[in-house]
PALO-602024 format. One record per residue (C-alpha): residue number from 1; residue in one letter; x negated, y negated, z negated. Coordinates in nm, 3 decimals. Example, Ala and Ser with C-alpha at 12.3 -4.5 7.8 and 13.67 -1.06 7.14 Angstrom:
<pts>
PT     n   res         X         Y         Z
PT     1     A    -1.230     0.450    -0.780
PT     2     S    -1.367     0.106    -0.714
</pts>
This chain:
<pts>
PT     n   res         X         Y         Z
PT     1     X   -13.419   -18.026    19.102
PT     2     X   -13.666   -17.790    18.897
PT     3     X   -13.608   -18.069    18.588
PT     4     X   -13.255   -18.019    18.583
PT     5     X   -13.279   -17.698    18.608
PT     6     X   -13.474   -17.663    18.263
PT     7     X   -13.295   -17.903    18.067
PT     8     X   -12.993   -17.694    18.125
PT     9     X   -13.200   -17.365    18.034
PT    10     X   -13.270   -17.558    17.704
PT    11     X   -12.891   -17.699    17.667
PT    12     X   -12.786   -17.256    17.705
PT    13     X   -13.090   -17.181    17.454
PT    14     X   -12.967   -17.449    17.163
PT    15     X   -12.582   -17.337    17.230
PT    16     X   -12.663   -16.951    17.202
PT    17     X   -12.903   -17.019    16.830
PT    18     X   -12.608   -17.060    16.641
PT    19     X   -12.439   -16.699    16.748
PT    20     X   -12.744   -16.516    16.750
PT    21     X   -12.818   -16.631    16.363
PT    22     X   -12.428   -16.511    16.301
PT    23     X   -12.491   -16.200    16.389
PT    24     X   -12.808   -16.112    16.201
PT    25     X   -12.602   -16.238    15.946
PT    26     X   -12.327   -15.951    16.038
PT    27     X   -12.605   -15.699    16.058
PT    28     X   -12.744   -15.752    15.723
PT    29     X   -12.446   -15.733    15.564
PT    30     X   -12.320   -15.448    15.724
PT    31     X   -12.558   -15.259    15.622
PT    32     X   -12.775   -15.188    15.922
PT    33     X   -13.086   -15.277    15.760
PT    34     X   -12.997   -15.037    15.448
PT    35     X   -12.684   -14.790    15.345
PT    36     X   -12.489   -14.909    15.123
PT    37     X   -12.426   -14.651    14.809
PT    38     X   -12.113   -14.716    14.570
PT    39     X   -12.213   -14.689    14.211
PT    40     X   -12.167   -14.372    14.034
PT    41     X   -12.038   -14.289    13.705
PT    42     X   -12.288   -14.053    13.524
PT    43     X   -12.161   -13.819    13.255
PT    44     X   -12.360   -13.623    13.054
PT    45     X   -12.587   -13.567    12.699
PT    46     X   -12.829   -13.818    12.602
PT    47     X   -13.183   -13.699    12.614
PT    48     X   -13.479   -13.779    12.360
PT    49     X   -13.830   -13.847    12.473
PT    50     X   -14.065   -13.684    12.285
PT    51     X   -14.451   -13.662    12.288
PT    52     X   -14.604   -13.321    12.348
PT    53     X   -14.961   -13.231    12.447
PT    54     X   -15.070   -13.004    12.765
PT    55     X   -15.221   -12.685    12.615
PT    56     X   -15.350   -12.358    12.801
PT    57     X   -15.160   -12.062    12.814
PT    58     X   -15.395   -11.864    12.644
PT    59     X   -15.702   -11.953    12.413
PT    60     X   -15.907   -11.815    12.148
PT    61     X   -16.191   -11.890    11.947
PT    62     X   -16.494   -11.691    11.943
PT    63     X   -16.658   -11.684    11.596
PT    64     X   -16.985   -11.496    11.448
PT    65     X   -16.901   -11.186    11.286
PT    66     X   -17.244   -11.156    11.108
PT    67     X   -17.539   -11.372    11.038
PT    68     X   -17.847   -11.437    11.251
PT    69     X   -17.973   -11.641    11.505
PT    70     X   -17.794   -11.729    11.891
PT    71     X   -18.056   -11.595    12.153
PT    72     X   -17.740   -11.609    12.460
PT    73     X   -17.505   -11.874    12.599
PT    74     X   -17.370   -11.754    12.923
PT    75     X   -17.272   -12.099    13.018
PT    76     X   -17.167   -12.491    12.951
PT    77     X   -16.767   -12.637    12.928
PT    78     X   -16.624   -12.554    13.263
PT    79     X   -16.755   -12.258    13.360
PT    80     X   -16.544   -11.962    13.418
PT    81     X   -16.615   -11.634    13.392
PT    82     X   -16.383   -11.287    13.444
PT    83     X   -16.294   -11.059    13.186
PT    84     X   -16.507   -10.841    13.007
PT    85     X   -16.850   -11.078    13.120
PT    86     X   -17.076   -11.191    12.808
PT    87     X   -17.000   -11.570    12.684
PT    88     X   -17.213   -11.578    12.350
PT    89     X   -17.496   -11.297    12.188
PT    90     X   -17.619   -11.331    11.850
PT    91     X   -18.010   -11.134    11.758
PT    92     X   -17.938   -10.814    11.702
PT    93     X   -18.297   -10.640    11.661
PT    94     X   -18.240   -10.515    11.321
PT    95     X   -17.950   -10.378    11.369
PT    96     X   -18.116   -10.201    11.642
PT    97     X   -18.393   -10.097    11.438
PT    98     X   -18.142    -9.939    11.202
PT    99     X   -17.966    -9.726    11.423
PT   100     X   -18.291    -9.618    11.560
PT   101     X   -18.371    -9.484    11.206
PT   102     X   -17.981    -9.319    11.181
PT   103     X   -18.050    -9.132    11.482
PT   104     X   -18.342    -8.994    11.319
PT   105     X   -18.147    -8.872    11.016
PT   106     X   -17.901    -8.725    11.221
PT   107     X   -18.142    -8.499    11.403
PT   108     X   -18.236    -8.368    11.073
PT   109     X   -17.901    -8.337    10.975
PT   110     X   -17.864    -8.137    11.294
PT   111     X   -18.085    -7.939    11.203
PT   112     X   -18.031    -7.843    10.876
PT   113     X   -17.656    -7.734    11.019
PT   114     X   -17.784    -7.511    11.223
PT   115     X   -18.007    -7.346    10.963
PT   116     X   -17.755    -7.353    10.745
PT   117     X   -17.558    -7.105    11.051
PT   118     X   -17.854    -6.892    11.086
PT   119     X   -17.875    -6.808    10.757
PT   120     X   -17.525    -6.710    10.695
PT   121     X   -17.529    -6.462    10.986
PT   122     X   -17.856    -6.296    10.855
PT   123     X   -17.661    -6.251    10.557
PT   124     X   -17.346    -6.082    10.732
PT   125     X   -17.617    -5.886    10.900
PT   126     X   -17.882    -5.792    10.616
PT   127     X   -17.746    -5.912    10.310
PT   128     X   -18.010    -6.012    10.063
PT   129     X   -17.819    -5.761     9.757
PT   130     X   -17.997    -5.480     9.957
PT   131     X   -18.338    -5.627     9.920
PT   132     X   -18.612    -5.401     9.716
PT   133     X   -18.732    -5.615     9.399
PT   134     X   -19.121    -5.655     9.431
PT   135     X   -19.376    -5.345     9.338
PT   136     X   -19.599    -5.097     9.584
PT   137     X   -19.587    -4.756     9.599
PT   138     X   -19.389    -4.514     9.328
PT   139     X   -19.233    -4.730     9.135
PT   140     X   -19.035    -4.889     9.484
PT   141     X   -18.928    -4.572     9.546
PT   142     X   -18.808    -4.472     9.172
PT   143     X   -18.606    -4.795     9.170
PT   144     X   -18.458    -4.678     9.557
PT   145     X   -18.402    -4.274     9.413
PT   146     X   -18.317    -4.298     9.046
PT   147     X   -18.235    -4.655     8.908
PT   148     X   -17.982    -4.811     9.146
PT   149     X   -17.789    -4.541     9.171
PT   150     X   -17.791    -4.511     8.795
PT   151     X   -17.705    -4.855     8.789
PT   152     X   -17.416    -4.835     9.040
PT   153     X   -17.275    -4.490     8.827
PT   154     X   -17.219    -4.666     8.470
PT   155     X   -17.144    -5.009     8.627
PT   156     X   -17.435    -5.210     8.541
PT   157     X   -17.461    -5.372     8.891
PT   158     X   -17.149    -5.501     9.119
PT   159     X   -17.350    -5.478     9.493
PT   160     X   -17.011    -5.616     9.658
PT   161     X   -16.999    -5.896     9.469
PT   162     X   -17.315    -5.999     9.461
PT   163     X   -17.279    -6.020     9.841
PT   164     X   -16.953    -6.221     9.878
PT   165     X   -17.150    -6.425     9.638
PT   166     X   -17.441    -6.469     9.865
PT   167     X   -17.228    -6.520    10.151
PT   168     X   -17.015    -6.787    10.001
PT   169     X   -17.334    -6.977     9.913
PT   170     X   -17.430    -6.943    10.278
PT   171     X   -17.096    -7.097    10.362
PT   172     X   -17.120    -7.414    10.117
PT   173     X   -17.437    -7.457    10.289
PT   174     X   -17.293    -7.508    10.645
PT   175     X   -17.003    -7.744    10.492
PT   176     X   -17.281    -7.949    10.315
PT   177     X   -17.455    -7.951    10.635
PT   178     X   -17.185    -8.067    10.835
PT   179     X   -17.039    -8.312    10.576
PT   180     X   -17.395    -8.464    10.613
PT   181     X   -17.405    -8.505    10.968
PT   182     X   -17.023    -8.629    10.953
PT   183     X   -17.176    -8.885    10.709
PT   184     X   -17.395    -9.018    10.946
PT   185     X   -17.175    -8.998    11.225
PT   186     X   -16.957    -9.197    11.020
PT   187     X   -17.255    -9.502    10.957
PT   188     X   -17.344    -9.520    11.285
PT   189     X   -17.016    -9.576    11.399
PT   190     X   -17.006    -9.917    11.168
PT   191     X   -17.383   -10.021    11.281
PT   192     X   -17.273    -9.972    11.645
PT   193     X   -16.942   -10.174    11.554
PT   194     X   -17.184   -10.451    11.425
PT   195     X   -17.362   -10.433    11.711
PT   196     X   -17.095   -10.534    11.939
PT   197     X   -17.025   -10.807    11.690
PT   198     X   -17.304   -10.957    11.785
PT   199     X   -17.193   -11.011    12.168
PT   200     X   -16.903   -11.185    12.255
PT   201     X   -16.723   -11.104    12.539
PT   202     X   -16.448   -11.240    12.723
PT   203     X   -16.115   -11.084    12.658
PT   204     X   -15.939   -11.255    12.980
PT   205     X   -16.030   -11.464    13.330
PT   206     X   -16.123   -11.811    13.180
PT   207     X   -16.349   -12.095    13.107
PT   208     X   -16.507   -12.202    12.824
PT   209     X   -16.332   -12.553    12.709
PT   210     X   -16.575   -12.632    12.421
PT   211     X   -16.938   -12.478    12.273
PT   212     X   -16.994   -12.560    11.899
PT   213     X   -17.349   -12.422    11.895
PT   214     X   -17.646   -12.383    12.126
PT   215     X   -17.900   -12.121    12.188
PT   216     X   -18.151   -12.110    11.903
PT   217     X   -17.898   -12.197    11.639
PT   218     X   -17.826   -11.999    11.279
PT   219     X   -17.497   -11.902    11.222
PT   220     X   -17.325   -11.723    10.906
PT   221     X   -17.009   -11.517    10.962
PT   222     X   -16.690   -11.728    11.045
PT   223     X   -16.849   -11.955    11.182
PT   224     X   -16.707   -12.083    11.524
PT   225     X   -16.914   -12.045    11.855
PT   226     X   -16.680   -12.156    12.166
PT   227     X   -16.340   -12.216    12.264
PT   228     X   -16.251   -12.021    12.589
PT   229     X   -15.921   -12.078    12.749
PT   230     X   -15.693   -11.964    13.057
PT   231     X   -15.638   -12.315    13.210
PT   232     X   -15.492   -12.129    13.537
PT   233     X   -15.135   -12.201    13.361
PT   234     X   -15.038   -12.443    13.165
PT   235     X   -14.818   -12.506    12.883
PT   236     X   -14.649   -12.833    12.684
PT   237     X   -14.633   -12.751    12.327
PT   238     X   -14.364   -12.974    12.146
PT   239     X   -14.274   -12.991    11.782
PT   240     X   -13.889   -13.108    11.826
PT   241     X   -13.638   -13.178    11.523
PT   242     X   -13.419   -12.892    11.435
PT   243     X   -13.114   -13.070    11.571
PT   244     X   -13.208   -13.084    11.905
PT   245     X   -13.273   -12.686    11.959
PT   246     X   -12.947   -12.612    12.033
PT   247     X   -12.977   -12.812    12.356
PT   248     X   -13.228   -12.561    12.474
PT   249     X   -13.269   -12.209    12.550
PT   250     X   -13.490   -12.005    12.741
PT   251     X   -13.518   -12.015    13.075
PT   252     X   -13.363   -12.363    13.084
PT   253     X   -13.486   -12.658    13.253
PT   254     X   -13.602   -12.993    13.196
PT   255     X   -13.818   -13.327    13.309
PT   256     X   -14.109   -13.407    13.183
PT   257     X   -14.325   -13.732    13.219
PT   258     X   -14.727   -13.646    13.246
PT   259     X   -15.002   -13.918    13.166
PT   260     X   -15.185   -14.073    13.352
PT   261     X   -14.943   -14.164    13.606
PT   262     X   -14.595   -14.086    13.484
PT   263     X   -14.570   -13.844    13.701
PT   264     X   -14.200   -13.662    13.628
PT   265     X   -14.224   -13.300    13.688
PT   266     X   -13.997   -12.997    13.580
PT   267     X   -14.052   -12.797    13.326
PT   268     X   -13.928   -12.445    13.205
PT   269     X   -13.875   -12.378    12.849
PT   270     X   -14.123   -12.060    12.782
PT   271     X   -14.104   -11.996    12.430
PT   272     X   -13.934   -12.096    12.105
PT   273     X   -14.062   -12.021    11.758
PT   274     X   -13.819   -11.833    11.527
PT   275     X   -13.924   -12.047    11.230
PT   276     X   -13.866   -12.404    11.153
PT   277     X   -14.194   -12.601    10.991
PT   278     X   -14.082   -12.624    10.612
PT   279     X   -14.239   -12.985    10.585
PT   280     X   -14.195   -13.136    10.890
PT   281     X   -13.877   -12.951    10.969
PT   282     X   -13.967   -12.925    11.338
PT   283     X   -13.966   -12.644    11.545
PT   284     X   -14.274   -12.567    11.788
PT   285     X   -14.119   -12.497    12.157
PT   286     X   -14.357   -12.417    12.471
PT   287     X   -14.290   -12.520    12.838
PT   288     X   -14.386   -12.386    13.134
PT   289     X   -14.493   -12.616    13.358
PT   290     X   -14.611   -12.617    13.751
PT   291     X   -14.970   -12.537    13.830
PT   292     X   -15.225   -12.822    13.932
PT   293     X   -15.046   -13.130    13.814
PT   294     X   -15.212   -13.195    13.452
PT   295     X   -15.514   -13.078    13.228
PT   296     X   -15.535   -12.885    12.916
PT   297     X   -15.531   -13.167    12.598
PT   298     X   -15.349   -13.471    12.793
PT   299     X   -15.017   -13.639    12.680
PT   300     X   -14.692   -13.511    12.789
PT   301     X   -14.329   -13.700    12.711
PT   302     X   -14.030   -13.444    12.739
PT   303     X   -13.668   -13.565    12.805
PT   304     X   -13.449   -13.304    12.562
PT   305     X   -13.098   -13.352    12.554
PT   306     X   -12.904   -13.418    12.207
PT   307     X   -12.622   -13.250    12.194
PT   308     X   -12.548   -13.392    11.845
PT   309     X   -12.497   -13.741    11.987
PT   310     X   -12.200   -13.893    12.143
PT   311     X   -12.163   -13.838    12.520
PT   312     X   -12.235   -14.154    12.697
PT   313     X   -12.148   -14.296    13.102
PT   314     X   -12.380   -14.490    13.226
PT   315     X   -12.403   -14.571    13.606
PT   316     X   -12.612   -14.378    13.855
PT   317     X   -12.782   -14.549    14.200
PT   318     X   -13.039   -14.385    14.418
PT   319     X   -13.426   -14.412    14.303
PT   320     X   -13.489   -14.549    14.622
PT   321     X   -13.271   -14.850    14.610
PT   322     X   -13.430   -14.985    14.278
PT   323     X   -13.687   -15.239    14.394
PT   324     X   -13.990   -15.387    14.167
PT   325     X   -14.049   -15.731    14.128
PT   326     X   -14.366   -15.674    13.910
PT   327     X   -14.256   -15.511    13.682
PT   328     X   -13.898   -15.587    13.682
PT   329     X   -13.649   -15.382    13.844
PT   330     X   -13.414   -15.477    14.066
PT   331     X   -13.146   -15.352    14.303
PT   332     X   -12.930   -15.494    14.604
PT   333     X   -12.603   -15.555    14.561
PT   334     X   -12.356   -15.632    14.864
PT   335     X   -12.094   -15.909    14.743
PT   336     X   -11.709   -15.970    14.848
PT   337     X   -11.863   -16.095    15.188
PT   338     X   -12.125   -15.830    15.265
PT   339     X   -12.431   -16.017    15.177
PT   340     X   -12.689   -15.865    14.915
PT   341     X   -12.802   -16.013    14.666
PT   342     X   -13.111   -15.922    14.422
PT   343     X   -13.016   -15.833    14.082
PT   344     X   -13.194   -15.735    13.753
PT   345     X   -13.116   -15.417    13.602
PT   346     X   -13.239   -15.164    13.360
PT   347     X   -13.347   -14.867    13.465
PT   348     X   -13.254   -14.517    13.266
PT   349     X   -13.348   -14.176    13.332
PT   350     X   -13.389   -13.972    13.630
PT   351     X   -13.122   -13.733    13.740
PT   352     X   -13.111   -13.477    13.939
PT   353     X   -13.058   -13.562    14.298
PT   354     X   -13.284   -13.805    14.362
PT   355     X   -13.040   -14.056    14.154
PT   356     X   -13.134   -14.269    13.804
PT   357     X   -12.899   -14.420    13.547
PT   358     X   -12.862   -14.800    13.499
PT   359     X   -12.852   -14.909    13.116
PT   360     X   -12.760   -15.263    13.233
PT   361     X   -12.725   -15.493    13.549
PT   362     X   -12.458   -15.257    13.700
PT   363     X   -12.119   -15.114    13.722
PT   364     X   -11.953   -14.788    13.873
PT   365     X   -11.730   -14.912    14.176
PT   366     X   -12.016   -15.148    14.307
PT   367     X   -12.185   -15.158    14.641
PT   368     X   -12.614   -15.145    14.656
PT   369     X   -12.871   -15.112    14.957
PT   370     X   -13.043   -14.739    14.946
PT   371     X   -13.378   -14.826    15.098
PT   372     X   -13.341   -15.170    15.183
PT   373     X   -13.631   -15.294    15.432
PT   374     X   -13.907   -15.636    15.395
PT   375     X   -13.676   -15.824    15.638
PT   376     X   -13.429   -15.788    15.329
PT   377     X   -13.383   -16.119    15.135
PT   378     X   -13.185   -16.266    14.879
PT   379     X   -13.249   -16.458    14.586
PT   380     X   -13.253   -16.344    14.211
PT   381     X   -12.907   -16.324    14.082
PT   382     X   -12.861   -16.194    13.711
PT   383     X   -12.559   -15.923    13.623
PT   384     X   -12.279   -16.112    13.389
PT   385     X   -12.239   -16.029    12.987
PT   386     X   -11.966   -15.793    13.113
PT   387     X   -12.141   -15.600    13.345
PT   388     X   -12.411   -15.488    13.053
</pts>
């Protein structure tokens, strides 16, 4: 009894196999597994890849402004420091020395001003034409009784002029005085300008990105010291050919491809120079791109569009139904019957969307998998002449 019992529990098992595997079959190929997406047409301009490099948004080199030796490096590449802090000093002690010594002559400068004021106003107040000329007694007071009035009467002796003369000496004594101490004010103005030459100081929040000299080093004027860079924000700087600027404008914007990975990010187009390059005929443009995905001096590939070339249609799939066999690509594509097959394409650009054009393997009207799963399998089958 129990025997027969299996055998026709296995006769039931071999009689259902055939339906079950017919509708697996069903499922795949309607889909189940993965949507299906009907191929796009894409219309648009071509784009042109071209190779930029990652730059910071702002940089500048800090040079010596006067000879001498470095006694200060605030710190090695990488270190960041905020705005007004000391990177770089160069020895200053002569300089110092020298506008110890211009203080001096300014004191004496001072001084000589204000002698200069005290001697005018004893002049307003006892002017020196009044004086008595030297002698004792009787002849002192003959000259004060007889001889200048005498003098005075037939017009020997001017008294008035002799004191606006004495007075405007007095005065071209003060201006002497104070050009003399404007002098000096004037020197030590340039010695405390070459002073702060000899410290450099951070003109924004930054790092320093590169050191050409160390501490102990000579340096003559010109000479460069360290790079020191915003690398907060980041820029691509491109040198494009004149015909493709009319594709972009400010504001506008576009993909970009970042080494090491390829990693596609958007970009915003920052800046454009007013001037072409007269040799190269290029034109520098700046892009804007999203903080923390690249570093200052790596590669960059921009996709511009030409404008100048001939609109081309090219069909557009899903990224996520293109599936890599090593490295070639490959898609899914559901026949008259439902089932998918594995075909080679050629992958284009990336479009907004989440789609990618095909350059070949493909055409619009066409049925592929979007996200087709492991349990997916079918074997290679190439796309016909026509089809590319």
């Amino acid at each position: 009894m129990k025997i027969a019992s299996a055998a026709s529990l296995l006769v039931l098992f071999f009689l259902t196999l055939p339906s079950m595997a017919d509708e697996i079959a069903q499922r795949l190929a309607g889909g189940e597994v993965g949507e299906s997406f009907v191929v796009q047409q894409a219309q648009g301009a071509p784009t042109v890849s071209l190779g930029g490099t990652v730059v910071p948004y702002k940089e500048v080199t800090l040079a010596a402004q006067l000879p001498g030796r470095v006694t200060f490096i605030a710190g090695r590449e990488g270190d960041s420091f905020e705005e007004s802090k000391l990177l770089v000093a160069i020895g200053d002690e002569e300089l110092l020395a020298n506008r110890r010594a211009l203080l001096a002559q300014m004191a004496s400068a001072d001084a000589q001003l204000r002698n200069a004021g005290v001697q005018y106003s004893r002049e307003i107040q006892s002017p020196q034409s009044r004086n008595a000329p030297g002698g004792m007694g009787l002849p002192n007071l003959f000259d004060q009784m007889f001889t200048r009035p005498v003098e005075g009467f037939i017009g020997d002796r001017d008294r008035g002029a002799e004191r606006s003369a004495d007075l405007f000496s007095s005065g071209i004594q003060i201006q002497e005085a104070q050009n003399a101490l404007l002098r000096l004010q004037a020197e030590l103005q340039a010695l405390d300008s070459k002073i702060r030459d000899a410290r450099g100081i951070a003109p924004f929040t930054g790092v320093i990105v590169k050191k050409f000299v160390e501490v102990g080093d000579t340096v003559q004027p010109g000479q460069p010291l360290l790079n020191f860079a915003d690398v907060e924000y980041l820029q691509v700087e491109v040198d494009i050919p004149a015909r493709l600027r009319p594709g972009l404008k400010e504001g506008q914007m576009v993909q970009a491809e970042l080494d090491p990975s390829n990693r596609r990010v958007p970009v915003r187009v920052a800046q454009i120079y007013p001037m072409a390059d007269p040799q190269r005929h290029t034109i520098k443009i700046k892009f804007d791109l999203p903080q923390g995905v690249s570093e200052p001096g790596m590669y960059a590939k921009l996709l511009v569009p030409d404008l100048s070339a001939p609109t081309r249609a090219n069909p557009a799939i899903p990224a996520s139904a293109v599936r890599y066999n090593g490295s070639l690509p490959g898609v899914y594509v559901l026949n008259d019957l439902g089932a998918p097959q594995l075909r080679l394409i050629r992958v284009g650009e990336e479009l907004s969307g989440g789609l990618v054009t095909v350059l070949s393997g493909l055409k619009a009207g066409e049925r592929v998998l979007v996200n087709p799963g492991p349990q997916v399998t079918a074997g290679w089958a190439r796309g016909s002449a026509a089809d590319r």
